[in-house]
TORMARSE-921082 format. One record per atom (N, C-alpha, C, O): x, y, z negated; residue in three letters. Coordinates in steps of 0.05 Angstrom, whole numbers, plus 5000, padded with zeros to 4 digits. Layout:
N
XYZALA;...
//
This chain:
120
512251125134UNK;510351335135UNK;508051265116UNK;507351035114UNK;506951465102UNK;504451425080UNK;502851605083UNK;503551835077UNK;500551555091UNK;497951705097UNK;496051675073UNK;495951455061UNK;494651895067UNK;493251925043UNK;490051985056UNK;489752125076UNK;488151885046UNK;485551915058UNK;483351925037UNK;483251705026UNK;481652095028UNK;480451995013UNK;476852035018UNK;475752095039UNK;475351984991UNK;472452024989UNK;472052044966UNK;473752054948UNK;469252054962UNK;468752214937UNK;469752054911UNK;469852144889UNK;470451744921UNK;470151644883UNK;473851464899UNK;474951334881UNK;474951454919UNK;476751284930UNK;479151384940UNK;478751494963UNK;481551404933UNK;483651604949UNK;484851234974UNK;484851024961UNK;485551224995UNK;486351045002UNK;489951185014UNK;490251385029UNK;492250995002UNK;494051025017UNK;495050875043UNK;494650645035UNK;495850845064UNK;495650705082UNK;498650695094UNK;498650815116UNK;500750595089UNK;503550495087UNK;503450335118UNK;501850175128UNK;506050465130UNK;506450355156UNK;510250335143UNK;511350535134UNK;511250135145UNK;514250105156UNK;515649985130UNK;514949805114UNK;518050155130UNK;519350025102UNK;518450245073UNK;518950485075UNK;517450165049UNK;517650215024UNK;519850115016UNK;519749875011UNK;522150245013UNK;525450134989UNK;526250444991UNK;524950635000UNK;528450424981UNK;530750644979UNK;530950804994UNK;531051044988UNK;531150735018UNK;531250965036UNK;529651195031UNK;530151435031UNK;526751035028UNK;523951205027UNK;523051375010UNK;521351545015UNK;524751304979UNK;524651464957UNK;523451694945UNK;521851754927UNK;525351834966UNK;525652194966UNK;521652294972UNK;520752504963UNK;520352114985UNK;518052174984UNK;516052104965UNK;513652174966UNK;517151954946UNK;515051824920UNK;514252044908UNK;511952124909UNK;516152154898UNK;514452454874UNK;513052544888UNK;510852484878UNK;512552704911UNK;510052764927UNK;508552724918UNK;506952844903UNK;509052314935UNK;506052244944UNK;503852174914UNK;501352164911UNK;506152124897UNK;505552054864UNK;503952254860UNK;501652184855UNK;504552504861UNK;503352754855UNK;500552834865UNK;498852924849UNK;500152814887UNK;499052804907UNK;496352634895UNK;494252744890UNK;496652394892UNK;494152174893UNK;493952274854UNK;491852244843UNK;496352374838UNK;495252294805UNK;492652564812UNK;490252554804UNK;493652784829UNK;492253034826UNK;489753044840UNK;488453244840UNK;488852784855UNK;486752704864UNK;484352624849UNK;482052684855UNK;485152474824UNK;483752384801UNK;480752144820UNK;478352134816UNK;481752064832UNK;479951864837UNK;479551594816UNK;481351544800UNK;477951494816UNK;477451244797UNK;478651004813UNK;479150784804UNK;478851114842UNK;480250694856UNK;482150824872UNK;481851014888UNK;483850734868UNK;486550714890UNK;486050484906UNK;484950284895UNK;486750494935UNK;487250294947UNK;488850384970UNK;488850584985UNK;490750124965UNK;493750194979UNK;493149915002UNK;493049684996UNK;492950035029UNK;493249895051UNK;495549795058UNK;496149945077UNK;497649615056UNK;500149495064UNK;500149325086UNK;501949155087UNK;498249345110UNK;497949185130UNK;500549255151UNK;501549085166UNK;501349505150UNK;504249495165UNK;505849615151UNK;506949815158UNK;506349475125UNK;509149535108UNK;510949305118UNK;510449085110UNK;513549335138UNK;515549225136UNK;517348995118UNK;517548755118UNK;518149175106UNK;519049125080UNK;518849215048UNK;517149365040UNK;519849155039UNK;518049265005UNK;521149224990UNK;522049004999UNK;522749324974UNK;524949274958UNK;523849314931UNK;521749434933UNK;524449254908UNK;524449364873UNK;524249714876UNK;522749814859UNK;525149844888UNK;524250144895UNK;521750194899UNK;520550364886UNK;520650004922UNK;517950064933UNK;515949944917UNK;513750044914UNK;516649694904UNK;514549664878UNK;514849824859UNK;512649834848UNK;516049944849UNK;516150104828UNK;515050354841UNK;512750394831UNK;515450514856UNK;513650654861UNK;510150614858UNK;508650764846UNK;509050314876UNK;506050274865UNK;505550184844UNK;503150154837UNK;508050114826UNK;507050044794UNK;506850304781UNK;505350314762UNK;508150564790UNK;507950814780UNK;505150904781UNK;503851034765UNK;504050774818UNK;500950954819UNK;499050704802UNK;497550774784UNK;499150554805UNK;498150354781UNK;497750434758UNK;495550514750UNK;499850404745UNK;500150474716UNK;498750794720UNK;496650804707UNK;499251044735UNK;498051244722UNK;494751204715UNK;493651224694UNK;493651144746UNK;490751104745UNK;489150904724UNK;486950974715UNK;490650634714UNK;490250554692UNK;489450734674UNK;487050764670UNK;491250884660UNK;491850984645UNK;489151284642UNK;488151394622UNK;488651354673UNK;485451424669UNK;483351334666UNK;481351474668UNK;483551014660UNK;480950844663UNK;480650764696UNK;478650634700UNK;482350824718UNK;482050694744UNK;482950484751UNK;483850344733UNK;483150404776UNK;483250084789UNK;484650234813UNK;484350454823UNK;486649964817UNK;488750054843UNK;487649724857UNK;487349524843UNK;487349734872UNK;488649524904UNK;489749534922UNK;490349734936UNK;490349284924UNK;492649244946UNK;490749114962UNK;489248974949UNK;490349134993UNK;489348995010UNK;492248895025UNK;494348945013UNK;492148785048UNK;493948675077UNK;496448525065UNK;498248455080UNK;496648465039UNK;499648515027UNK;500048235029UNK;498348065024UNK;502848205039UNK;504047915042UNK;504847765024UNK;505247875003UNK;505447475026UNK;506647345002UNK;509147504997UNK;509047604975UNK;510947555009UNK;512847795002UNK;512547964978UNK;513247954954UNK;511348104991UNK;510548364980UNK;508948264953UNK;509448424935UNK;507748114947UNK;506747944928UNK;509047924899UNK;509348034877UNK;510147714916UNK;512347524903UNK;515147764887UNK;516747684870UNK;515148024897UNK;516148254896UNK;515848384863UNK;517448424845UNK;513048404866UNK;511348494843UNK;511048314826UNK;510748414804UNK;510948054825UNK;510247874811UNK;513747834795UNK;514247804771UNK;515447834814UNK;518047934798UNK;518148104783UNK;518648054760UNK;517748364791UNK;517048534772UNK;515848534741UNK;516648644721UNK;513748374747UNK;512748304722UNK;510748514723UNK;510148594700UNK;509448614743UNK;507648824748UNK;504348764767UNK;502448904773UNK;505348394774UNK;501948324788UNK;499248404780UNK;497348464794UNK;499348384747UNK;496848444740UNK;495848684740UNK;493548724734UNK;498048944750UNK;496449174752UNK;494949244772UNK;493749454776UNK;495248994790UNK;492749024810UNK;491448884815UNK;491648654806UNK;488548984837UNK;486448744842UNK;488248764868UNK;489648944878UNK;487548454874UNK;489348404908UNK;486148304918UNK;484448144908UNK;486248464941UNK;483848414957UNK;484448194979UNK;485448265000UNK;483947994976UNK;484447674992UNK;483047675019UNK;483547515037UNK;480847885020UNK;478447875041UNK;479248065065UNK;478248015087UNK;481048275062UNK;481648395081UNK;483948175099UNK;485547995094UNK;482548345124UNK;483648305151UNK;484648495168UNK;483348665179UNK;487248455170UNK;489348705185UNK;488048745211UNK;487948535224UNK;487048925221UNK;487049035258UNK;490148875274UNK;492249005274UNK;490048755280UNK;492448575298UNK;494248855316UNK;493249015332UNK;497048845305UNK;498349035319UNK;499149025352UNK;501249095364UNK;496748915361UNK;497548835392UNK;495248815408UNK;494448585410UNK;493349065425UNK;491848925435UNK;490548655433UNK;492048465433UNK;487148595432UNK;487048355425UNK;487148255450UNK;487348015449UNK;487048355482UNK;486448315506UNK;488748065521UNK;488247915540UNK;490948095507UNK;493247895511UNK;495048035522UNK;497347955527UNK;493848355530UNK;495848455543UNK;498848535521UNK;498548585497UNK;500748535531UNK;502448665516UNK;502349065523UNK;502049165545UNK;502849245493UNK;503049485498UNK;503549595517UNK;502449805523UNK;506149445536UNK;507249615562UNK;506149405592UNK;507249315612UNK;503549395581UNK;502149205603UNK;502349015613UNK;500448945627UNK;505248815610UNK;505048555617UNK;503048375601UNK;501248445585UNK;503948035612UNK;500947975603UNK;503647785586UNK;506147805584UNK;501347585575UNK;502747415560UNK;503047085581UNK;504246895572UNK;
//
């Protein structure tokens, strides 16, 4: 799932699950979607991206490369050595700033409880 959020100078996308192949069929959209936004910063939240394949980088090297190409800046916040190591295959790391400082919201109550109320 990809949620689009924005403000006046920032579009943020916010990626829950798997980015690959499967997910595809929704790139031109969301591509569409954020180029027709014309913001100056992209920032792509990957704190619950799953998995990531050569599909799913190529898709953020697409929103990358466009916003470049208006004079903007893309980031990646939450993103794992994975998801890293992905792009850096690619041969596509440098089209972003990787934000080192963000900190994911923990997908689990911080209370110890587990979601369906047992404890730990």
């Amino acid at each position: 799932m990809i949620e689009i959020a924005t403000s006046p100078a920032t579009t943020t996308l916010v990626i829950a699950g798997d980015l690959d192949l499967a997910e595809r069929d929704q790139f031109p959209e969301i591509a569409a979607r954020v180029v027709g936004l014309r913001r100056q910063l992209l920032v792509i939240d990957m704190c619950r991206v799953t998995f990531m394949d050569s599909t799913g980088a190529a898709f953020l090297i697409s929103l990358a490369d466009s916003g470049r190409k208006r004079g903007g800046a893309t980031v990646l916040r939450g993103c794992d050595a994975r998801d890293l190591f992905v792009l850096e295959v690619c041969g596509a790391l440098e089209l972003f700033r990787i934000d080192g400082d963000h900190r994911c919201e923990p997908a689990t109550p911080p209370t110890g409880f587990a979601a369906n109320g047992a404890t730990d």
